[in-house]
ChimeraX commands (.cxc) that place a marker at each C-alpha (Angstrom):
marker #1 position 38.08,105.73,-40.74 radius 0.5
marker #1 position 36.81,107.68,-43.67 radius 0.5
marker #1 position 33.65,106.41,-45.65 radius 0.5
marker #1 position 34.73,104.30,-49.05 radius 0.5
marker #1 position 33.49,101.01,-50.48 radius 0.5
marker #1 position 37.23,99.63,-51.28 radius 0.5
marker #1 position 40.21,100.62,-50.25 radius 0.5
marker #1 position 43.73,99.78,-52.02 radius 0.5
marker #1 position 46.54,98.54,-49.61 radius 0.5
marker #1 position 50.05,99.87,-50.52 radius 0.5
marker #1 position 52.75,97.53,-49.60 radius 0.5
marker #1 position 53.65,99.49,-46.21 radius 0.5
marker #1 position 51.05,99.14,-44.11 radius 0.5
marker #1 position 51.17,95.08,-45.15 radius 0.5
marker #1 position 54.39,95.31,-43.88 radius 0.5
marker #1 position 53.61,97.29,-40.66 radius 0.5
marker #1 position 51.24,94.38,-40.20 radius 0.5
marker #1 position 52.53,91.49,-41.13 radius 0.5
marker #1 position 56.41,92.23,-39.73 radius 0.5
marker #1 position 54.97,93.94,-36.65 radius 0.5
marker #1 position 56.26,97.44,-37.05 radius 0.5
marker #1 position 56.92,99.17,-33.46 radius 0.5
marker #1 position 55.47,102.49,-34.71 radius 0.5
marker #1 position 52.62,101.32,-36.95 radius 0.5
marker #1 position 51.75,97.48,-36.89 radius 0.5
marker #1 position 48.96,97.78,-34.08 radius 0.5
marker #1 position 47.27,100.71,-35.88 radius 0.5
marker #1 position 47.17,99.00,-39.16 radius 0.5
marker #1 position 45.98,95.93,-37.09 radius 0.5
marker #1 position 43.38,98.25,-36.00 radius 0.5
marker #1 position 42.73,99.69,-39.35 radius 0.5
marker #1 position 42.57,95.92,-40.83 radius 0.5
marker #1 position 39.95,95.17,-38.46 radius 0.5
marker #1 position 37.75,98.25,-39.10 radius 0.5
marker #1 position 38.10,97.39,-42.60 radius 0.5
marker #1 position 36.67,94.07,-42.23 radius 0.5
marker #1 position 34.55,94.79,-39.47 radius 0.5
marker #1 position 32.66,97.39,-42.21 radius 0.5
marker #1 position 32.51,94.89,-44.67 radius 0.5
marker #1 position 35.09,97.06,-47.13 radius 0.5
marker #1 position 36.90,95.77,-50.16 radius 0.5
marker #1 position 40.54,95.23,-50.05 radius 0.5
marker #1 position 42.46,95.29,-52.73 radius 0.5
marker #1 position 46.34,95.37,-54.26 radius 0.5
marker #1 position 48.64,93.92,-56.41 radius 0.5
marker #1 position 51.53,92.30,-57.78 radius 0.5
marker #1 position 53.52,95.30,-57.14 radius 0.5
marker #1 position 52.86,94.93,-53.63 radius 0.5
marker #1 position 53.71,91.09,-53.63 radius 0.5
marker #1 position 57.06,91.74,-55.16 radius 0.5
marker #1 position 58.04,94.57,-53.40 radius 0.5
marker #1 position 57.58,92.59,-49.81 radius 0.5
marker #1 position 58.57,89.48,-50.79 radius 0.5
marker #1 position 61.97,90.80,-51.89 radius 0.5
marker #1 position 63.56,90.37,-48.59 radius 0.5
marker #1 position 61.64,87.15,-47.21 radius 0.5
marker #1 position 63.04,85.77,-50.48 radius 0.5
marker #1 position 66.35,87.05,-49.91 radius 0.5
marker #1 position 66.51,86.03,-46.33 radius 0.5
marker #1 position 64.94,82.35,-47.72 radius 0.5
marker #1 position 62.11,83.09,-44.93 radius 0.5
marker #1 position 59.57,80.80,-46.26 radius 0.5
marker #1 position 57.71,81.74,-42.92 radius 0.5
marker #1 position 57.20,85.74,-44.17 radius 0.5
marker #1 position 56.92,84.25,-47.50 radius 0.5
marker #1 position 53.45,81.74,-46.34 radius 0.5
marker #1 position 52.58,84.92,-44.37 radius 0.5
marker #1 position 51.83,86.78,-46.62 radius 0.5
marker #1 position 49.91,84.74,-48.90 radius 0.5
marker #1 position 48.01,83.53,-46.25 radius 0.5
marker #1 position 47.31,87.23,-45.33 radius 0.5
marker #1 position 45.37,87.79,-48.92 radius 0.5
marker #1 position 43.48,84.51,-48.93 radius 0.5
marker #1 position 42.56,85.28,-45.47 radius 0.5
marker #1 position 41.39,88.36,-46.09 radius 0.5
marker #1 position 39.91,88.04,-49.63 radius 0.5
marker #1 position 42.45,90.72,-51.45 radius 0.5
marker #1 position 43.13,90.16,-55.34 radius 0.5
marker #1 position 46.39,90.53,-56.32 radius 0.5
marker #1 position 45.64,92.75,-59.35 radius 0.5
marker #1 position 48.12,92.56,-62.19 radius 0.5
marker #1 position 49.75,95.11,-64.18 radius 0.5
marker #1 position 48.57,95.12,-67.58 radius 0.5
marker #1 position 48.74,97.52,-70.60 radius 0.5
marker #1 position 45.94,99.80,-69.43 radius 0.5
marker #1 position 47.33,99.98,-66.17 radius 0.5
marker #1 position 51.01,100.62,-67.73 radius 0.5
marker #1 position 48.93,103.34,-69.96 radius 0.5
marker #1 position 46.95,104.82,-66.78 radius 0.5
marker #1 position 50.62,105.02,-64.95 radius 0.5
marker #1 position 52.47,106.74,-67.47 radius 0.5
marker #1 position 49.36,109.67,-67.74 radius 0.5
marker #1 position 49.95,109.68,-63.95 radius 0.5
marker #1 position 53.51,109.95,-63.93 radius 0.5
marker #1 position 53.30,112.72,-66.52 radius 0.5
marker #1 position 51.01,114.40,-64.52 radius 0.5
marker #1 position 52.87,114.11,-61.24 radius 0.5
marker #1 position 56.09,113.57,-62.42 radius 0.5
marker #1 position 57.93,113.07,-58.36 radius 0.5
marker #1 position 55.60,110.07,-58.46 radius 0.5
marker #1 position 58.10,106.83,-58.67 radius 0.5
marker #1 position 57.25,104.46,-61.48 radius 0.5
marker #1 position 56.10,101.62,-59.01 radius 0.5
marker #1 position 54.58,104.44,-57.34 radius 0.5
marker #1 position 52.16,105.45,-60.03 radius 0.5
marker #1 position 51.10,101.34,-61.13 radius 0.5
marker #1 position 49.86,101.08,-57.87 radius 0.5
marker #1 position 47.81,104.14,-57.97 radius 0.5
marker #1 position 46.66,103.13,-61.45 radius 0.5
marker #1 position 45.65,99.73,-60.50 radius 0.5
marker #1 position 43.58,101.38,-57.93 radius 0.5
marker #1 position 42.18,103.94,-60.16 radius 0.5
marker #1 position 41.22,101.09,-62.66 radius 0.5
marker #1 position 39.65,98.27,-60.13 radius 0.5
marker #1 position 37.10,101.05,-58.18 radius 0.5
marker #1 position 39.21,101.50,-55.58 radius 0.5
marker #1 position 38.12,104.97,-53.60 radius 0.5
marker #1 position 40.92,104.90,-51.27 radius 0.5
marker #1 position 44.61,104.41,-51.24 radius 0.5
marker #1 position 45.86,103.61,-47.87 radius 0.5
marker #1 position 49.87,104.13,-47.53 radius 0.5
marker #1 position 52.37,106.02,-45.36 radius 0.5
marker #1 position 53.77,108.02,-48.54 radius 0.5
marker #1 position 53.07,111.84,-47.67 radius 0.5
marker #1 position 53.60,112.67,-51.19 radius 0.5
marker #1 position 51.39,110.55,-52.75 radius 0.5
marker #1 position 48.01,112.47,-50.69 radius 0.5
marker #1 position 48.39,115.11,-53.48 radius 0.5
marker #1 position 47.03,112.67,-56.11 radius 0.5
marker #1 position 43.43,113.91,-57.14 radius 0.5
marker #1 position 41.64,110.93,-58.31 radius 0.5
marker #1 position 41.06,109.14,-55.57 radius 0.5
marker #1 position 41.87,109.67,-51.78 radius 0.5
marker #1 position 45.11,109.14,-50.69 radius 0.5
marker #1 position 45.43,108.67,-47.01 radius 0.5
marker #1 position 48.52,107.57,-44.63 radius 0.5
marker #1 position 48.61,105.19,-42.43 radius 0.5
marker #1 position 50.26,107.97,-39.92 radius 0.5
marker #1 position 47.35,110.30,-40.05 radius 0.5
marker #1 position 44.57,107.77,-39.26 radius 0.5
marker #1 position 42.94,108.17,-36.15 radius 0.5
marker link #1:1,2 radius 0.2
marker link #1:2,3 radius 0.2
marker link #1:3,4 radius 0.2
marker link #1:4,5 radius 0.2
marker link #1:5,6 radius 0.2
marker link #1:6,7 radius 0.2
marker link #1:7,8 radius 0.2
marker link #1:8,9 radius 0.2
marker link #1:9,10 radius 0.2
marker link #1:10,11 radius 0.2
marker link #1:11,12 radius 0.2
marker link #1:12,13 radius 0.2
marker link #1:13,14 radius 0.2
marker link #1:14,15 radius 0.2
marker link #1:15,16 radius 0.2
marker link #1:16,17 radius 0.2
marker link #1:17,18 radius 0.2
marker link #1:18,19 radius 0.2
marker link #1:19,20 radius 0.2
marker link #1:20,21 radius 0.2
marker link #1:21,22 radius 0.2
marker link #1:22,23 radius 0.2
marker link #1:23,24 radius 0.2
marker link #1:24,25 radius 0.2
marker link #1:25,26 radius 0.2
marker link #1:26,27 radius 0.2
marker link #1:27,28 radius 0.2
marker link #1:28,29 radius 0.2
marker link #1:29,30 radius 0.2
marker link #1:30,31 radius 0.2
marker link #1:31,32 radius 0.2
marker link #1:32,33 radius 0.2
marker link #1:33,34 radius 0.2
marker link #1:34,35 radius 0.2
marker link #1:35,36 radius 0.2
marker link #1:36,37 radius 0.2
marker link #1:37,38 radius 0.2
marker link #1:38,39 radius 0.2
marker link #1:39,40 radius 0.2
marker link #1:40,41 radius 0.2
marker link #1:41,42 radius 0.2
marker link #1:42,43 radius 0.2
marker link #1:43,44 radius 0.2
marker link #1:44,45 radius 0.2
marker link #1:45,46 radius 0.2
marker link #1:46,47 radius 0.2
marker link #1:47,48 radius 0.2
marker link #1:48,49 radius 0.2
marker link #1:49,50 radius 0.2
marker link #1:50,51 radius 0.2
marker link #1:51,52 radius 0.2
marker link #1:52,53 radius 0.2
marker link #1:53,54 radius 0.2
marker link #1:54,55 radius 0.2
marker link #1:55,56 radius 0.2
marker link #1:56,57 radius 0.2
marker link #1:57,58 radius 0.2
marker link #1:58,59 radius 0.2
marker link #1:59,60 radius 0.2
marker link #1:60,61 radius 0.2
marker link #1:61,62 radius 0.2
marker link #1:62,63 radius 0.2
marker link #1:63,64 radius 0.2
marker link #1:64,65 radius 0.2
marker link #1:65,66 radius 0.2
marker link #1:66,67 radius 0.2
marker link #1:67,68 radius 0.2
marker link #1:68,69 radius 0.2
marker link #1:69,70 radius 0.2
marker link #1:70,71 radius 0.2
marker link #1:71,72 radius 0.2
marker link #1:72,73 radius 0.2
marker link #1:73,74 radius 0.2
marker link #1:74,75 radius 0.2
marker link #1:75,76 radius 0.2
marker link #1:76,77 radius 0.2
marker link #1:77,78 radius 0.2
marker link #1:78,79 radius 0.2
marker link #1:79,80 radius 0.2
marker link #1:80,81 radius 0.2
marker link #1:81,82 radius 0.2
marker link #1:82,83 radius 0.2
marker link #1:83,84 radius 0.2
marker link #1:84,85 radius 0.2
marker link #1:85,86 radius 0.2
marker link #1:86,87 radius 0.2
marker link #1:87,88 radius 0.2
marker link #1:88,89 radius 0.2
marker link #1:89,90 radius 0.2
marker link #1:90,91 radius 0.2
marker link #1:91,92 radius 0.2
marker link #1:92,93 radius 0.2
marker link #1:93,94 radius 0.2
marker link #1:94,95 radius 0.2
marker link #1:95,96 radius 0.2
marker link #1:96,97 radius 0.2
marker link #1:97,98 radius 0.2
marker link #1:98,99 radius 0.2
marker link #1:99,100 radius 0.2
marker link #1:100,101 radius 0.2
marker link #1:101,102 radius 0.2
marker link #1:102,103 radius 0.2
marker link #1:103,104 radius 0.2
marker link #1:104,105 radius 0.2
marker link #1:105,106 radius 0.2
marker link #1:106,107 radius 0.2
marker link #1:107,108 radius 0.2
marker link #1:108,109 radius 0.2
marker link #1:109,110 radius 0.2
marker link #1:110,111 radius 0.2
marker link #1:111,112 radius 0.2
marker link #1:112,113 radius 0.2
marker link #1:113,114 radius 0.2
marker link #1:114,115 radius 0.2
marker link #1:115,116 radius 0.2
marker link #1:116,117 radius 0.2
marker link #1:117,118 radius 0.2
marker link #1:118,119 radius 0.2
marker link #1:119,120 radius 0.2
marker link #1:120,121 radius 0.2
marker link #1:121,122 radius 0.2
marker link #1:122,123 radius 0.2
marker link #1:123,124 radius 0.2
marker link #1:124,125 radius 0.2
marker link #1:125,126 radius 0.2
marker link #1:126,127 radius 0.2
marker link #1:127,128 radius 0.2
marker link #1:128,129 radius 0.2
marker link #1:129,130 radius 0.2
marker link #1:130,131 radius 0.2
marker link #1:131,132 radius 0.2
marker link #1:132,133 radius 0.2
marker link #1:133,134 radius 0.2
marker link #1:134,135 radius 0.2
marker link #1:135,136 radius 0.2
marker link #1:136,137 radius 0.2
marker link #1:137,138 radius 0.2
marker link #1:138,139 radius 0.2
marker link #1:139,140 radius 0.2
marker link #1:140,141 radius 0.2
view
């Protein structure tokens, strides 16, 4: 894994984890455990709690639902919220990279603003963002 002091987790590779993805849950597992293993920050936020808990919710799976939360206790992640100078830092993003989604761009601002130096995800487009690394969970060796 590439050198960084905290990483931000996009909501995909929680879900490749947590639901057990076929194609990607072991190598986030994997990922996960060289995170912790190196003693590296984890962080995300309320963007990411929404956007997997949509279904669980929908689906009243109170198991995926537990799972989750007991996946950022467990692990020590903050569930950052999105605030005005997040909302601020998204909309310079999204003017800058304007095929960035809206959700797309509060994530990347929340990790811009909490010291994240890496964005882990599995959304090709977002590795042409230049202020901090963005990485997929795909290309991770």
């Amino acid at each position: 894994m590439i050198e960084c002091k905290k990483v931000f987790l996009d909501t995909t590779p929680i879900i490749y984890f947590l639901d057990e993805d076929m194609n990607f849950g072991n190598k986030v597992e994997s990922i996960l455990s060289e995170i912790i293993e190196n003693e590296i920050e984890m962080a995300t936020s309320t963007i990411t709690c929404m956007e997997y808990l949509t279904y669980p919710y929908k689906m009243g799976n109170t198991e995926k639902i537990n799972a989750f939360f007991d996946f950022v206790k467990d692990c020590d992640i903050p569930l950052y919220s999105i605030g005005e100078e997040v909302a601020k830092k998204a909309a310079q993003i999204r003017a800058e990279y304007k095929v960035f989604k809206a959700m797309d761009a509060l994530q990347l601002a929340t990790a811009c603003l909490t010291g994240c130096d890496l964005f882990l995800t599995n959304d090709k487009q977002l590795r042409q963002f230049g202020e901090i690394m963005c990485i997929t969970v795909e290309e991770l060796e």
